[in-house]
N, C-alpha and C positions, 0 to 999 in steps of 0.2 A: 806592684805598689806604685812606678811610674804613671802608670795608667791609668791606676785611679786618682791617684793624686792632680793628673790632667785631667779629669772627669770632672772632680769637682769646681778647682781652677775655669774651664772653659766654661760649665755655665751660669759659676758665679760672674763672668765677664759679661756674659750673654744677656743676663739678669739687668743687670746695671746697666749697661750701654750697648742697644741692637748695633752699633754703627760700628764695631770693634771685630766683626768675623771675621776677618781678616789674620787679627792677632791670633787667635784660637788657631785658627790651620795651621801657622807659622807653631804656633807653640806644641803644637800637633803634630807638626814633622819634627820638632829638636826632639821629641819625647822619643819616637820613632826610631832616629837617630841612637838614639841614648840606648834603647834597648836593643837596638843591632850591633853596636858595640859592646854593650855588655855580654850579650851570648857569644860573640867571640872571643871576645876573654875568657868568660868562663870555657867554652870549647880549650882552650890554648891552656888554661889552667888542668885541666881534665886532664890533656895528654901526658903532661908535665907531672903530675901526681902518678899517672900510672906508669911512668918510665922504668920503677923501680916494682912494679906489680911480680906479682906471682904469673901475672897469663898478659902479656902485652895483648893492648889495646888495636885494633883494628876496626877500619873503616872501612867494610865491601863497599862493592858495586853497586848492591844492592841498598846498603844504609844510606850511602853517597844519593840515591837519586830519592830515598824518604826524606831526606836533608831538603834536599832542591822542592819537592814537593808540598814540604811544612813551608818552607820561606816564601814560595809562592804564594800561598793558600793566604799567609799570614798578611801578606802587601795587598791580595784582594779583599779581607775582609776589615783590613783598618782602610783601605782605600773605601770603600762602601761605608765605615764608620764613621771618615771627617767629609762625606759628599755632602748632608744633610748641611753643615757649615757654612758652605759655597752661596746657600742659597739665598737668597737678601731681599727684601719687599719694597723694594723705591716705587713700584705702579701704586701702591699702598696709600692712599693721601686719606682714610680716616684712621684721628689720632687714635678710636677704643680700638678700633680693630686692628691697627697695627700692634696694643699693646696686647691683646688678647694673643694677636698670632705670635708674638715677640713669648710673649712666655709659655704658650705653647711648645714652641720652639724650644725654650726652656727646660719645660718638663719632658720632652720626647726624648732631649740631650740625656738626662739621666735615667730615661731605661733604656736606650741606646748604651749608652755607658756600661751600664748593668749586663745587659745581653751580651756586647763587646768582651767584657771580663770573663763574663762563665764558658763563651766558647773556647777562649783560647786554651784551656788546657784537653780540650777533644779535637784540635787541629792536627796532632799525631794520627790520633785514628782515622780523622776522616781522610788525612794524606796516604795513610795505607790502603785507605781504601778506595781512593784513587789512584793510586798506582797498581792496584791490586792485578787489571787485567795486562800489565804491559808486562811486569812480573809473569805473569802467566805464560804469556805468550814469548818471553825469553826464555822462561824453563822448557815449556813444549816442543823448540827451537833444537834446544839442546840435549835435552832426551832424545829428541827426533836422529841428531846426529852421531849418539850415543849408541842407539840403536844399529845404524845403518853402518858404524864401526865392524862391529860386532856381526854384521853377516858379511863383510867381505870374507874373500875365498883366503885369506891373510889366517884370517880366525878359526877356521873349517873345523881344526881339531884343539883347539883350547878347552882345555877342561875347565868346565865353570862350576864353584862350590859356595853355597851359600849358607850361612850362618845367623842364627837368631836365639833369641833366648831370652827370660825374663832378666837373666843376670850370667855372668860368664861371655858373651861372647867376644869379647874384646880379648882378654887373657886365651882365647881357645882360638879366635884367628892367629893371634903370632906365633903360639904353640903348634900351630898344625905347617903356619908359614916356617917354622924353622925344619922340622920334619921333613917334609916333600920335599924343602931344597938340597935334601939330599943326595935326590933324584934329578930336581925337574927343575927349571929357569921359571919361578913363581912370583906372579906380585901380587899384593893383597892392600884392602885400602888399608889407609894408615891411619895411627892414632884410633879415634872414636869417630872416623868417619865411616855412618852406618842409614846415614840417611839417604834419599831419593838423589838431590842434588849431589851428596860428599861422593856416591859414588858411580853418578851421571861424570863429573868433573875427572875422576882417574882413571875413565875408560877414555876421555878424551882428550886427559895430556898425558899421561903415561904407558897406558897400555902400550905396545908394541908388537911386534910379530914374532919375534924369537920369546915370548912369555909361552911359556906350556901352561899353567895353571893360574886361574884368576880366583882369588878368594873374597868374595865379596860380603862384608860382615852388613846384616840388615838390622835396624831397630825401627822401634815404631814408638809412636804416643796416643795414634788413633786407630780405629778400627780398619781403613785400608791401605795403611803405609808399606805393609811391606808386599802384597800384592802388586803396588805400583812398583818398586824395585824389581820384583820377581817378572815386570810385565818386557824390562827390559834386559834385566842377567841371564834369566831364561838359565837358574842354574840345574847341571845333568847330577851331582848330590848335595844333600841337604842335609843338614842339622840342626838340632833343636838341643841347646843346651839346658833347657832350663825353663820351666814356666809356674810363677808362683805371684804373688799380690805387687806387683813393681809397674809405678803410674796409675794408679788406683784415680789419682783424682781426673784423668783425663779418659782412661776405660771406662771408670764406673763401677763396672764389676769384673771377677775372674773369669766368667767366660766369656766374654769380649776378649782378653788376654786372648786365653785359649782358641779361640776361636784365629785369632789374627795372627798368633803365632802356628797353627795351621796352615796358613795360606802357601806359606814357603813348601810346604807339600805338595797342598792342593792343586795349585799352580803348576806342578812340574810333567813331564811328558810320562806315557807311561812308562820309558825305558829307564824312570827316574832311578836314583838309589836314595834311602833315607838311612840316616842314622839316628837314634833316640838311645838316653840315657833310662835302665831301669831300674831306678830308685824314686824317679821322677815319679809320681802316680800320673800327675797330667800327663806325659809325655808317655807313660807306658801303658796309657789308654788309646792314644793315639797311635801306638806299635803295635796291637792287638787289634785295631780295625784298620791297617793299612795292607794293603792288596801288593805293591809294588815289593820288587828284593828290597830287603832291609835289613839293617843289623844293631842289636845294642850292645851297652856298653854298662860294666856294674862296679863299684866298690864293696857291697854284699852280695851280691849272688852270683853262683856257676854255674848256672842256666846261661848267663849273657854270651853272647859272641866272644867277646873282648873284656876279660875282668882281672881283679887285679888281688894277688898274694903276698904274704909275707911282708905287708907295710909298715915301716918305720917311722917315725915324724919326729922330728927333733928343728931346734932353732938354725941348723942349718941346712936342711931344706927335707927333703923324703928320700926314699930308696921303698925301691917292690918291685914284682916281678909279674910282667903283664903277661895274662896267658892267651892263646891268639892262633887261631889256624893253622897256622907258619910254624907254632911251638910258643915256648917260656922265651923271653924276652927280658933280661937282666935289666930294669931302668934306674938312675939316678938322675935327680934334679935339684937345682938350687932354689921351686918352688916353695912356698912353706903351706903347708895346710891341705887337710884332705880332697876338699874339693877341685883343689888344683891337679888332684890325681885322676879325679872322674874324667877333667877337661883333656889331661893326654889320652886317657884309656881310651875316648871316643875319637881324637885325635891317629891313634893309631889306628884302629878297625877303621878309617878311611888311608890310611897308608899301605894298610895290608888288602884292603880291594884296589888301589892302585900300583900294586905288588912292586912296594920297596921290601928291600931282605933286612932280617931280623938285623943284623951289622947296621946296615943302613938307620932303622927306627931307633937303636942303641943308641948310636952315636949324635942323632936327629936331637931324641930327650935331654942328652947330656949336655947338648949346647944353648938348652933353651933359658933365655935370662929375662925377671922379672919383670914385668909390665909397669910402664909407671905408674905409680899412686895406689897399687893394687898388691899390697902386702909387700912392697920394695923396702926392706933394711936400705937404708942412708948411711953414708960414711958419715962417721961423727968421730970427733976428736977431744969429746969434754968426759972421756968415761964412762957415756951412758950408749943404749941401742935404740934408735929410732925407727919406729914400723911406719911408712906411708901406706895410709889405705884409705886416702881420702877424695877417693874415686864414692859415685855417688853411690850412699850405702841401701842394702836389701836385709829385713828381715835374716833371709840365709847366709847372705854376705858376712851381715854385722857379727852373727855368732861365729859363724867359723873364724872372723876376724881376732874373738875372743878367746877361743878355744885356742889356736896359733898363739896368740900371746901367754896363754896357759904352761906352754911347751920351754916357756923362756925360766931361767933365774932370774934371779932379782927381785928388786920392787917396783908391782907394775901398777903404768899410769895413764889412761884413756882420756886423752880429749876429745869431744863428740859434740856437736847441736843434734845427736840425734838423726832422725829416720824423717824424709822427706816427701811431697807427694804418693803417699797413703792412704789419699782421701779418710772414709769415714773409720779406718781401721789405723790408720796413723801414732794416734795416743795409745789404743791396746798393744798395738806390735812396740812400740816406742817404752811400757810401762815391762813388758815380757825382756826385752833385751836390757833394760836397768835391772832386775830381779837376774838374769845369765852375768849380768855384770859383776855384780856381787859375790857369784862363788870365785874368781879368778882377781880382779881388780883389787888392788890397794887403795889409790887415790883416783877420784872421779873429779873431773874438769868439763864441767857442762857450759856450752856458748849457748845463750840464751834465756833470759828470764822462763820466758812463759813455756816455751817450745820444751824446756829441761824438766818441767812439771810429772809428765808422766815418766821420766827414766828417774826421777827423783825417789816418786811412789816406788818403782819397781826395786829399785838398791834399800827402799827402808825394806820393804816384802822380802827382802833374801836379807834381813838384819846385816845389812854394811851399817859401816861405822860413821855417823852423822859429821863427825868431825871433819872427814876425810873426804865431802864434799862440796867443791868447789863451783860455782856459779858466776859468769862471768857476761860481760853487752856482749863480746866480740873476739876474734881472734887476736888482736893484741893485746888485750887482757889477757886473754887465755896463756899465750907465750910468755906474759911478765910473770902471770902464777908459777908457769913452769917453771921459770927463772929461779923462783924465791925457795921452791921447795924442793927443785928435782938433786940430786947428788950423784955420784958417783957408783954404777952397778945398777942404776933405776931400764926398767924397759919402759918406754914411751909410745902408746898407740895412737898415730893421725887418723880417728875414724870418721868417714866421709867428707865431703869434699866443705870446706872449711875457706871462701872466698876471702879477700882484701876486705871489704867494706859488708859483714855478715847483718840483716835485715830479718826481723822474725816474721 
């Protein structure tokens, strides 16, 4: 608005008195001025609001020099916007044509102006895009070193294991990390670091020489992301947790998925080992045309390597009994929800090819504790039970999320914006999980106008109770509903991930 407003200002001066360009530049840099301050304020405001966030604020290395970049970019194309200013006609001595060129001058100032205005909100992108190859060539850097980690004679024998899945793999790395350490002095990346760099960066400050086993969890959002990872993990077993419609708008289609979650196979040596789960269809077509030792893992069948009896599910967590080469294997866990049992079952059939004894995987199971935001009970002190599972939700995810809060008493209560990057099947998977919602759910607490439309339809389709649903802009609405209606004995589900400042 500064900038326009000096748009008009300079060449209504320019208009009236050519003899005045002067002022205009001057009034040209205070504007300038004005809005280099203003963005750091607002920068300083920014930090300061998120002090109190849910996920503190950071500034990489990387933002830091997009920052330097935009600012650059920005001083060369206002420097190029008040140059035409400078310019002033004293060899000039006829009075038409200096008034001709004078408002010329004039008119160019206001699409100059114009132009001026519309670039600066594409100055981000075109700064990305010039930093795009230094970027490059400092990741290439660091892979490179990454790499060259990894074949010292230090490394010779670390077991490298690699992990991917459409959904699970985050909960099924630290499951398997807690198991092995039964055995083995293991690091695995942390958190939801699953990409190229997250785990370029923790083979190069962490890894170590006394690690026995490296768990390297892979995701993707493109067709060869996790190839690049596999180009440099070079892992000796694989698993595939999981392959079903998750990032739909950036795949495309399901077998693009399939295909890319693949790779973590395709990739690997002959003397590879694979592990697939067979309940999966994708995944137990990819177990019937793999040539390498393999082995699966089942919650229904006893064909599988590794499957699992006598399951119980209750709100405080599972118990079953894994059957397994080695023998029955007694397990209890403070997961909740079946699918959490699939993720040991396959967890174990790599424990028992790297032959920990049944004691061992017992004890492994029983120490495994909840992943954040992925079905974690919260300590709460107001009488009620609160499920965090607002980890980003899946089609599979969100039901079993549902089905878990099924297993609970009380009266239960879903906050949701619903199912994200689903591309063109988004609204039908989004319309299916309100209608699942329905048979379990009491009250419904939907974030989002528009985005809540299809879980809407799907709760009238399984005839919930119109009354009992709630719609809301944003997450602090959302928690003020909670506020007004929740009571004492209520279960509470956080399903998917549900930011500070929620945008539909």
């Amino acid at each position: 608005m500064c900038i326009l407003i000096n748009g008009f200002v300079g060449t209504k001066l320019l208009l009236s008195n050519p003899q005045i360009e002067i002022l205009t530049v001057v009034e040209m840099l205070a504007v300038f001025a004005v809005y280099t301050i203003v963005n750091f304020a607002q920068i300083r405001k920014d930090i300061n609001d998120r002090k109190n966030a849910k996920k503190k604020l950071v500034y990489t290395a990387r933002v830091k020099r997009l920052i330097a970049w935009n600012f650059v970019l920005f001083i060369l194309l206002y420097a190029s916007f008040i140059a035409p200013s400078l310019y002033n006609y004293e060899g000039v001595t006829n009075l038409a044509l200096l008034n001709v060129l004078t408002n010329m001058n004039a008119i160019m100032a206001h699409v100059y102006y114009s132009i001026f205005i519309a670039l600066i909100p594409f100055n981000v992108l075109l700064a990305n895009y010039l930093a795009w190859p230094t970027e490059m060539g400092i990741n290439d850097r660091f892979i490179k070193q990454a790499k060259r980690k990894l074949k010292k004679k230090d490394y010779k024998n670390l077991i490298r294991i690699g992990i991917t899945g459409s959904y699970g793999k985050t909960s099924t790395k630290f499951i398997l990390k807690t198991i092995l350490s039964e055995k083995y002095n293991v690091l695995a990346t942390p958190e939801s670091y699953n990409t190229t760099m997250g785990n370029v960066r923790v083979i190069r400050e962490q890894l170590k020489p006394e690690h026995e086993v490296f768990i390297s969890e892979m995701g993707a959002r493109y067709r060869r992301d996790i190839a690049e990872i596999c180009d440099f993990v070079r892992p000796q077993y694989s698993m595939i947790t999981s392959i079903g419609p998750q990032h739909l708008e950036t795949f495309k289609s399901i077998d693009n998925i399939i295909k890319t979650k693949a790779d973590i196979i395709n990739t690997m040596e002959a003397d590879g080992v694979v592990f697939l789960p067979k309940d999966n269809e994708h995944c137990k077509k990819l177990y019937n045309k793999e040539t390498r030792e393999k082995y699966s893992y089942s919650l229904k069948s006893k064909d599988a390597d590794v499957y699992a009896e006598n399951i119980v599910l209750d709100e405080n967590g599972s118990n079953f009994v894994a059957v397994t080469s080695i023998g029955k294997i007694n397990c209890s866990t403070k997961l909740l929800g079946e699918h959490n049992i699939e993720n040991i079952l396959g967890c174990i059939a790599i424990a028992v090819k790297l032959e920990l004894s049944a004691e061992q995987i017992e004890a492994g199971v029983k120490k495994i504790e909840p992943v954040p935001h992925r079905l974690q009970i919260l300590n709460n002190n107001n009488g009620t039970i609160v499920i965090d599972d607002a980890f980003n939700s899946n089609p599979v995810g969100a039901k079993m999320a549902i089905d878990v809060l099924g297993k609970f008493k009380g009266r239960k209560i879903v906050i949701t914006p619903g199912m994200v990057e689903l591309g063109k099947e988004e609204k039908n998977e989004n319309r299916k999980f309100g209608k699942h919602m329905a048979s379990v759910v009491d009250i419904a607490i939907l974030v989002g106008q528009k985005r809540s439309e299809p879980i809407v339809e799907g709760l009238k389709q399984g005839k919930f109770d119109e009354m009992n649903i709630f719609v809301v802009q944003d997450l602090k609405s959302a928690t003020a509903k909670l506020a007004e209606i929740s009571r004492v004995g209520d279960v509470i589900l956080f399903e998917n991930d549900l930011p500070d400042s929620y945008n539909e």
